[in-house]
C-alpha positions as CSV (number, residue, x, y, z in Angstrom):
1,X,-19.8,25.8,-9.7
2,X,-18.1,25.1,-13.1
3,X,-14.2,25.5,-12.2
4,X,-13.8,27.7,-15.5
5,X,-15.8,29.9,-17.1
6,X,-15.4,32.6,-19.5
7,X,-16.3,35.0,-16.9
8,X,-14.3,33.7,-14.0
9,X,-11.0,33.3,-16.4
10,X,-11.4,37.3,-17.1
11,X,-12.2,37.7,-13.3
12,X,-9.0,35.3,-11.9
13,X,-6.9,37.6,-10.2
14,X,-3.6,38.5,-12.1
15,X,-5.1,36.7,-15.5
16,X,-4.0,37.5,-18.7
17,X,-5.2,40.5,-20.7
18,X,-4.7,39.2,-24.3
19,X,-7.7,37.4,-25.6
20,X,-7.0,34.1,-27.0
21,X,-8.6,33.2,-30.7
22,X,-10.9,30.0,-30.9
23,X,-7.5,28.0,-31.8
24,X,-5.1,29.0,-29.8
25,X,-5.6,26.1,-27.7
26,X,-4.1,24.0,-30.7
27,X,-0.5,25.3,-29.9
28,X,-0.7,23.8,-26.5
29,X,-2.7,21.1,-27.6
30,X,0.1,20.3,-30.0
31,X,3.4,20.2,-27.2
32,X,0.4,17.8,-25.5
33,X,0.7,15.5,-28.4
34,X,4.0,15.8,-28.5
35,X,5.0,14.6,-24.8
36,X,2.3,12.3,-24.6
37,X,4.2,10.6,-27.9
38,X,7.5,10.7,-26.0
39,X,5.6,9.2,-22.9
40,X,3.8,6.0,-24.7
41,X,6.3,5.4,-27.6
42,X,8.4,3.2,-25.5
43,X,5.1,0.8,-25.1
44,X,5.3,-1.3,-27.9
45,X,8.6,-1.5,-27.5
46,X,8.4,-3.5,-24.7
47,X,8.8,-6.9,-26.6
48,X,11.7,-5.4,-28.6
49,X,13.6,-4.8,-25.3
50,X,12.5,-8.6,-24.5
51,X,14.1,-9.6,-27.1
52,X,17.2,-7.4,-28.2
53,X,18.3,-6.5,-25.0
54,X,17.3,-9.8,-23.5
55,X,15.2,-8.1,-19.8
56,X,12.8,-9.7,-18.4
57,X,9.1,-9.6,-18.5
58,X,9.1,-7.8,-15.0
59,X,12.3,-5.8,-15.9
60,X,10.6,-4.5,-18.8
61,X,7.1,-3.7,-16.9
62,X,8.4,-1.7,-13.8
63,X,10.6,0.4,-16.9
64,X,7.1,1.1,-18.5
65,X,6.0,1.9,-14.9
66,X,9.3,4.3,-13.8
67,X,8.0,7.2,-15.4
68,X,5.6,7.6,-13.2
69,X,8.4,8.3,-11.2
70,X,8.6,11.8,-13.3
71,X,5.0,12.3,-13.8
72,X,4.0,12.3,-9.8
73,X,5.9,14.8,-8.9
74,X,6.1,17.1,-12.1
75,X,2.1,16.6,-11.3
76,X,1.9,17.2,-8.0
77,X,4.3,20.2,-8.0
78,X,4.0,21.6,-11.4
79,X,0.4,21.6,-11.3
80,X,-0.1,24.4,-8.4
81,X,3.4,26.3,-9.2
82,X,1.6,27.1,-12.4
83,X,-1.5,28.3,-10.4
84,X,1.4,30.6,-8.4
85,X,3.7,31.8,-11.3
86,X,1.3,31.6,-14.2
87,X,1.4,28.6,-16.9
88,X,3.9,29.1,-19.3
89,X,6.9,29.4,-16.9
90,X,6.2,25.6,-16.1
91,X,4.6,24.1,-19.4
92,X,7.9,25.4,-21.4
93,X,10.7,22.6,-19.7
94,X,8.4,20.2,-20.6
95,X,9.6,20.2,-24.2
96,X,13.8,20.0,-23.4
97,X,13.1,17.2,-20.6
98,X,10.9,15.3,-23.4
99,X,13.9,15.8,-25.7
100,X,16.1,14.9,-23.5
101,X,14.5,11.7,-22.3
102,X,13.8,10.5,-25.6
103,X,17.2,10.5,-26.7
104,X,18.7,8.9,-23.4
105,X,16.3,5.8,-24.5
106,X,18.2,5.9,-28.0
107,X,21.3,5.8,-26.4
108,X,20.7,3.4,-24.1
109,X,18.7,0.1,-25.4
110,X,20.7,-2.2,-23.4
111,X,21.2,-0.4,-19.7
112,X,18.5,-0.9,-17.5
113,X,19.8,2.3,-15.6
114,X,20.0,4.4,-18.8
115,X,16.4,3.3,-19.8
116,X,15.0,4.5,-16.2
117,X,16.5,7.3,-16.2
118,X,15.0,8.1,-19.6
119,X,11.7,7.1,-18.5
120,X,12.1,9.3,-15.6
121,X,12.7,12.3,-17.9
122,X,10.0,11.3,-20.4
123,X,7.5,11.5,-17.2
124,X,8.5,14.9,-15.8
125,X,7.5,16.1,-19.3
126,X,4.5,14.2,-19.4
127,X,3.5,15.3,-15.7
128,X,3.8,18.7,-16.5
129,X,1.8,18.9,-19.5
130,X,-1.0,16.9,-18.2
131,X,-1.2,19.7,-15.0
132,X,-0.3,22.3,-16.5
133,X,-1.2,22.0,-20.2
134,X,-4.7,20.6,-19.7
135,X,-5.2,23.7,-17.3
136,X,-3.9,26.2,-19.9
137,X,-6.0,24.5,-22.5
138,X,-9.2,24.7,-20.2
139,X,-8.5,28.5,-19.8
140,X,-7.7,29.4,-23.3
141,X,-11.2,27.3,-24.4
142,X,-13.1,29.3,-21.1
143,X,-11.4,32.4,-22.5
144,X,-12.7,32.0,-26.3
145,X,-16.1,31.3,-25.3
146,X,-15.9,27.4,-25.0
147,X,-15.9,26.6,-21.2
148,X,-17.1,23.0,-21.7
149,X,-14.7,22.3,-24.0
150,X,-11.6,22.3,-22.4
151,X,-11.4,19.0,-20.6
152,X,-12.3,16.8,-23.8
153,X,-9.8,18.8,-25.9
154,X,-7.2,18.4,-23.4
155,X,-7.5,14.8,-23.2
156,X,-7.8,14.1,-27.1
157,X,-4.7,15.6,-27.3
158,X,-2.9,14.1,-24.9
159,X,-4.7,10.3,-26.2
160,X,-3.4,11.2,-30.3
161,X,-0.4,11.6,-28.8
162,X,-0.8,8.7,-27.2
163,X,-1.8,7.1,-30.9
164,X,0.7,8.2,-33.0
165,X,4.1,7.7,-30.5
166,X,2.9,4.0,-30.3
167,X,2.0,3.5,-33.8
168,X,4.8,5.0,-35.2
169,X,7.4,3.3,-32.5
170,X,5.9,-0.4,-33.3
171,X,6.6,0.1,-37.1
172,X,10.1,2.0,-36.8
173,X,11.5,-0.5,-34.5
174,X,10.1,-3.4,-36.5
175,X,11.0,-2.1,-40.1
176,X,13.1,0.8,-39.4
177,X,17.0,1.1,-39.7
178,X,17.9,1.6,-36.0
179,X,15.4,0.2,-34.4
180,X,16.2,0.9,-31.0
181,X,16.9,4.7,-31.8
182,X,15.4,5.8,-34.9
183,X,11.4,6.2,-33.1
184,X,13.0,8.1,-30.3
185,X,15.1,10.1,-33.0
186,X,12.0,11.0,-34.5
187,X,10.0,12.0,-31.5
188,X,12.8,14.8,-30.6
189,X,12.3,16.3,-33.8
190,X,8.8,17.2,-33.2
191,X,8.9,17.9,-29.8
192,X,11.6,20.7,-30.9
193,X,8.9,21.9,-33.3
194,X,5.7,21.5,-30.8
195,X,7.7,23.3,-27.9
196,X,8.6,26.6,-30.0
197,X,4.9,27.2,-31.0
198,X,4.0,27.4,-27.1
199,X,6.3,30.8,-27.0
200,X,3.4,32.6,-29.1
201,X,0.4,31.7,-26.6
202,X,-0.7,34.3,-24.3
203,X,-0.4,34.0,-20.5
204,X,-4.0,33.1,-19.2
205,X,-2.8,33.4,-15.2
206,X,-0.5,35.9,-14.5
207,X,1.2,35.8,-10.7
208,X,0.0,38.3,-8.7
209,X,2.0,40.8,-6.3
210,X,1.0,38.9,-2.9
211,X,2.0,35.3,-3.6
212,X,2.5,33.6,0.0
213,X,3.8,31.0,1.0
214,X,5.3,28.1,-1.0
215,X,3.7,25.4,0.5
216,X,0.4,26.9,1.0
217,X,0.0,27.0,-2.7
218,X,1.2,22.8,-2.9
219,X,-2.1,22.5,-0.9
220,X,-5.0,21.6,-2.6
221,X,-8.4,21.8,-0.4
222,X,-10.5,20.5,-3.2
223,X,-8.8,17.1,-2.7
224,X,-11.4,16.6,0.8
225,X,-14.1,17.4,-1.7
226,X,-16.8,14.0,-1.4
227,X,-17.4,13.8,-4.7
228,X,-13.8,13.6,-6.0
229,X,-13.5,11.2,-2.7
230,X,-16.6,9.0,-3.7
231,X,-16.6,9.6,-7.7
232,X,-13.2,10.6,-9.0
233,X,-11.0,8.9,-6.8
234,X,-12.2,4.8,-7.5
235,X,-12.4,6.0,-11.1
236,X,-9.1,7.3,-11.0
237,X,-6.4,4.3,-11.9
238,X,-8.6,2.2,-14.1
239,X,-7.4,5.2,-16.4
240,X,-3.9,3.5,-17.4
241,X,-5.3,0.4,-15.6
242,X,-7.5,-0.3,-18.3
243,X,-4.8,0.9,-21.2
244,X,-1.6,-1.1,-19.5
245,X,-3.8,-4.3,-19.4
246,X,-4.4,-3.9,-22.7
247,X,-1.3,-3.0,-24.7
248,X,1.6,-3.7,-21.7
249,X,0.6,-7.1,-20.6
250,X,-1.5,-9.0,-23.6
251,X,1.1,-8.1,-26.3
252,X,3.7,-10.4,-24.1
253,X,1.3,-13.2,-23.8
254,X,1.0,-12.9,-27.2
255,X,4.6,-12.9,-28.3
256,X,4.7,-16.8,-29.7
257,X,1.3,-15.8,-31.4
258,X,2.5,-11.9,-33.5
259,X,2.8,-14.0,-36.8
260,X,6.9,-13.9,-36.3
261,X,6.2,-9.8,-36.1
262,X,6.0,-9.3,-32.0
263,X,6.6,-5.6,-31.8
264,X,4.7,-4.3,-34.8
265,X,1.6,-6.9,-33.2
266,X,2.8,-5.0,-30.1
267,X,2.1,-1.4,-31.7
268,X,-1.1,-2.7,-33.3
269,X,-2.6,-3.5,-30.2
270,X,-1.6,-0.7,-28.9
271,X,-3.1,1.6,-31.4
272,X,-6.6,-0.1,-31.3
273,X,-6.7,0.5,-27.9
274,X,-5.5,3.9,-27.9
275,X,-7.9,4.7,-31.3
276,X,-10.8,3.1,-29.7
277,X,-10.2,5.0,-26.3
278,X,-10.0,8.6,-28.8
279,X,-13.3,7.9,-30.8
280,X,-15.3,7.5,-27.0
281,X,-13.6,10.9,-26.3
282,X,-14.8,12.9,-29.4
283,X,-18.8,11.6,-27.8
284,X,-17.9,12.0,-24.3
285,X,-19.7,15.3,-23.9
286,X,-23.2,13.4,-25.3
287,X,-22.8,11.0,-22.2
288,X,-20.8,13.5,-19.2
289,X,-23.3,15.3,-17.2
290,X,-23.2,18.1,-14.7
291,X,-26.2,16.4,-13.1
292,X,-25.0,13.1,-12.3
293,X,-22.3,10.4,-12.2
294,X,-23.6,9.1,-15.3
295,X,-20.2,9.0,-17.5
296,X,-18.1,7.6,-14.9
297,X,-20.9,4.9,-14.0
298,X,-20.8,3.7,-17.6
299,X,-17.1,4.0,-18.1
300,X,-16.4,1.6,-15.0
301,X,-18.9,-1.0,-16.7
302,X,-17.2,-0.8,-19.6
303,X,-14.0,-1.6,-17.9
304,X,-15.8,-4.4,-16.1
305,X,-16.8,-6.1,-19.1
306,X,-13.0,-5.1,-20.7
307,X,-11.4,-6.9,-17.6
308,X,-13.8,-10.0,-18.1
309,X,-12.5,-9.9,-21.7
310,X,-9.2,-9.7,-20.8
311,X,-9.5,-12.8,-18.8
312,X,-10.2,-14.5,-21.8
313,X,-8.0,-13.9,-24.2
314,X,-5.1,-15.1,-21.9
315,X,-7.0,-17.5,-21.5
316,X,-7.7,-18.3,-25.3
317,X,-4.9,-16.5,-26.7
318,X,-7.3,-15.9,-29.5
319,X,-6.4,-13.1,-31.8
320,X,-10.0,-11.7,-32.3
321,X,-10.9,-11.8,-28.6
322,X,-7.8,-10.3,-27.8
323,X,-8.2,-7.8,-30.3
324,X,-11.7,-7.2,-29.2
325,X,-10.5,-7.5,-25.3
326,X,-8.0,-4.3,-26.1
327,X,-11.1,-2.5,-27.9
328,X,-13.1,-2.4,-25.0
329,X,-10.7,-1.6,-22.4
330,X,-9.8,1.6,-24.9
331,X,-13.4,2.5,-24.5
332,X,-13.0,2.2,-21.1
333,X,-10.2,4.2,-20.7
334,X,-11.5,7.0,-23.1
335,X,-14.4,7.7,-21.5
336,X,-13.3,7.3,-18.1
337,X,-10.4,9.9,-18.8
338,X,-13.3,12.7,-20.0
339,X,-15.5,11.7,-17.4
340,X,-13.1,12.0,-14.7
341,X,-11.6,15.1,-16.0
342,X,-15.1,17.0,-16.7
343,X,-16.0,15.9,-12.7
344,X,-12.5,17.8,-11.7
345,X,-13.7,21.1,-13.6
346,X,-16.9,21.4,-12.2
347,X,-15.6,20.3,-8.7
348,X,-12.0,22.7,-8.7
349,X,-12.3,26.4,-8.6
350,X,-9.9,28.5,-10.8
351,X,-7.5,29.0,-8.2
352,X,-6.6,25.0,-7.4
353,X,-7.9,24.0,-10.8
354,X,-4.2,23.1,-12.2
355,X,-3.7,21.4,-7.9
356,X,-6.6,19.2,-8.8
357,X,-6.1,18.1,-12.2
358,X,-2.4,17.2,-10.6
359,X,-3.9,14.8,-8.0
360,X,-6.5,13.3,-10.2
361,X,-3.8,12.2,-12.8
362,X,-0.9,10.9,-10.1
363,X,-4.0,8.7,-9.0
364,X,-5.1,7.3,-12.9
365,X,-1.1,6.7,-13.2
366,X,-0.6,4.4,-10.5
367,X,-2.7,1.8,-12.9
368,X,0.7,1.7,-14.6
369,X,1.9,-0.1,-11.9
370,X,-0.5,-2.7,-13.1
371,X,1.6,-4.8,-15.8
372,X,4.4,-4.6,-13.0
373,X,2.4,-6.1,-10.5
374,X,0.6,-8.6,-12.9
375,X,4.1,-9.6,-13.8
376,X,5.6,-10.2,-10.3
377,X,2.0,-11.9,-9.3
378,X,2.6,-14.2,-12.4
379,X,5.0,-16.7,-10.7
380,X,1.6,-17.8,-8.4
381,X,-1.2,-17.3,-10.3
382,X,-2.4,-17.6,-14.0
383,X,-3.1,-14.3,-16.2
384,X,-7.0,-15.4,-16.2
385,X,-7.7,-15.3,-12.5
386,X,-5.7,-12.1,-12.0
387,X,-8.2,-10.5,-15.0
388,X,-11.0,-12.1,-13.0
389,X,-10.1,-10.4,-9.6
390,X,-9.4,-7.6,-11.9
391,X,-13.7,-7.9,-12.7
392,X,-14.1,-7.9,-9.0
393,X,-12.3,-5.1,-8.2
394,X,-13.8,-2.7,-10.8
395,X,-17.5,-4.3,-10.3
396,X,-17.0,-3.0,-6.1
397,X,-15.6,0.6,-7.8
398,X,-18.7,0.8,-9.7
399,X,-20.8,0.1,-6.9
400,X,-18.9,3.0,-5.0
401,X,-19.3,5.6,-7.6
402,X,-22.8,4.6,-8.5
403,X,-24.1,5.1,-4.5
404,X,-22.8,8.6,-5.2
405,X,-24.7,9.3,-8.7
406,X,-26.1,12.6,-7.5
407,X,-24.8,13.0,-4.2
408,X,-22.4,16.3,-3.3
409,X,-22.5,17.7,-6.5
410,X,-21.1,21.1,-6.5
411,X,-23.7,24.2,-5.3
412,X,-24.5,25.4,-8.8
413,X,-25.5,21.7,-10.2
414,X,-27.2,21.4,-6.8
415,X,-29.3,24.3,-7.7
416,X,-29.6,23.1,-11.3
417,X,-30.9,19.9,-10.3
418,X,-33.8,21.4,-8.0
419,X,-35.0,22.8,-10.4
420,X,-35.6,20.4,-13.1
């Protein structure tokens, strides 16, 4: 069955009575943005860091990777409280702990322990509005009339955010008067502005009188569902796979390369990943089928041929096949975002929709351990054969997901598809 419909939203027991306009969604959408800026602005910083505060490639890659450390659990917790106590309850700390974490990172450019524990913050934020937010989003669309719309809404969101924190980061800290504080300055600012417009959106899931127990609710049944075993799951972390590849590890093997400008090169890759990834988004829904694992099928080939690219430009260290090598890879990771999301909403059912949106991004953020990995691995192999066991890996994911194109799709798709 779809996980949220117009109908079931009004039907959910303990949901909101106030019906939503067509954009109220944007007032989420916005403290989405907002976070997901906070999350990614410290990418293409990563050079800068090299540099100014002298860490090392590794040092630097496992910071990028710590907030994960935040986002898991803020994921995996926030995600099904919200389910219990209703969404706004847990989408509101998001703003404060972006805040928060942001301007830690400013005050901090030289501690590796300040910097963590700024990550850290950065992903609680982040892991909340990706459970939660993308949930309340989903519901408000449902809610308006636009069931279908939710999950590529949700996710455009999050990827401008994405966009902009990166962009605008590379060019601050290259140009800008503080360059270690001034981007993170400037993200608090709007967060402050993004979280207040959240206070105005009505509740869509309101707790109800009989609430259980605690960790009955942290369970999420859906999880043993095949198809988010066989389709979702081998998808799942060539998400931020694809994207750390591309703007976390090729910017440092291009640092003697940036044209004496390594961060801003830093935020330019970035941003044609991250705008390449958010054009695929906007036409995910002409390729993402209820019928079939058609969208994840072609996102993991695109990712395949984005690995083989990536193997050579560091290789090469060729600025138009690097270029091009962080193009495809943002294809990759745009449509594989959408496509995984859309296969959680039709799998999930309103009452572990928010659980299973949790699980399905803590397993697309553990490709941020990627970089880290690459980097430790470094010291015994070359940055082209990791790539190329990077092909191999995603070609055996695609074979997975393609032996399960039609197989356990949920009962109403089932139906659908018998009679066609």
């Amino acid at each position: 069955m779809t996980a949220v419909t117009a109908d079931a939203a009004a039907a959910t027991p303990g949901a909101g009575t106030t019906t939503p306009g067509a954009r109220t969604w944007l007032r989420v959408g916005a403290l989405m943005c907002a976070v997901a800026w906070g999350g990614n602005e410290f990418t293409p910083l990563l050079v800068m860091y090299r540099e100014v505060s002298h860490l090392s490639a590794l040092t630097v890659n496992v910071l990028l990777a710590a907030y994960v450390l935040g986002i898991v659990p803020a994921l995996l917790v926030g995600g099904p409280l919200s389910d219990r106590y209703g969404r706004r309850p847990l989408l509101l700390p998001a703003a404060p702990l972006g805040i928060v974490g942001s301007l830690v990172l400013a005050l901090g450019p030289a501690s590796v322990p300040a910097l963590a524990a700024g990550r850290v913050l950065s992903g609680l934020a982040l892991g909340l509005v990706m459970a939660v937010g993308t949930t309340w989003v989903a519901e408000l669309c449902a809610a308006a009339g636009e069931p279908r719309a939710g999950a590529r809404r949700a996710s455009l969101a999050l990827t401008a955010g994405f966009l902009v924190g990166a962009g605008l980061a590379g060019v601050l800290a290259q140009w800008g008067p503080w360059r270690t504080g001034t981007p993170y300055l400037v993200h608090a600012v709007v967060t402050v502005v993004a979280g207040l417009g959240v206070l105005a959106v009505p509740e869509t899931r309101r707790p109800t009188g009989d609430r259980g127990r605690l960790r009955d609710d942290l369970r999420v049944p859906a999880v043993a569902h095949r198809r988010f075993l066989r389709v979702v799951l081998p998808l799942a972390p060539w998400v931020f796979g694809a994207v750390g590849s591309a703007y976390a590890v090729l910017p440092g093997l291009m640092r003697e390369h940036a044209g004496g400008m390594p961060i801003a090169f830093s935020a330019l890759l970035t941003v044609v990943t991250l705008a390449v990834g958010f054009g695929v988004q906007t036409l995910g829904r002409l390729v993402d089928t209820h019928r079939s694992a058609r969208a994840s099928v072609v996102a993991l080939v695109i990712l395949v041929v984005g690995m083989g690219l990536a193997a050579w430009a560091s290789r090469t260290l060729a600025l138009p096949v690097v270029l091009l090598a962080a193009a495809v890879l943002g294809a990759g990771y745009g449509l594989a975002l959408v496509a995984g999301l859309s296969e959680v909403q039709r799998i999930a059912t309103p009452s572990d929709l928010a659980g299973l949106t949790a699980v399905y991004y803590s397993a697309a953020y553990l490709g941020f351990f990627v970089p880290a990995v690459l980097a430790w691995l470094s010291t015994r192999w070359a940055y082209p054969q990791m790539f190329v066991a990077g092909v191999g890996v995603a070609g055996v994911c695609l074979v997975v997901v393609a032996a399960a194109w039609r197989a356990h799709l949920p009962v109403g798709d089932e139906a659908a598809l018998r009679m066609r």
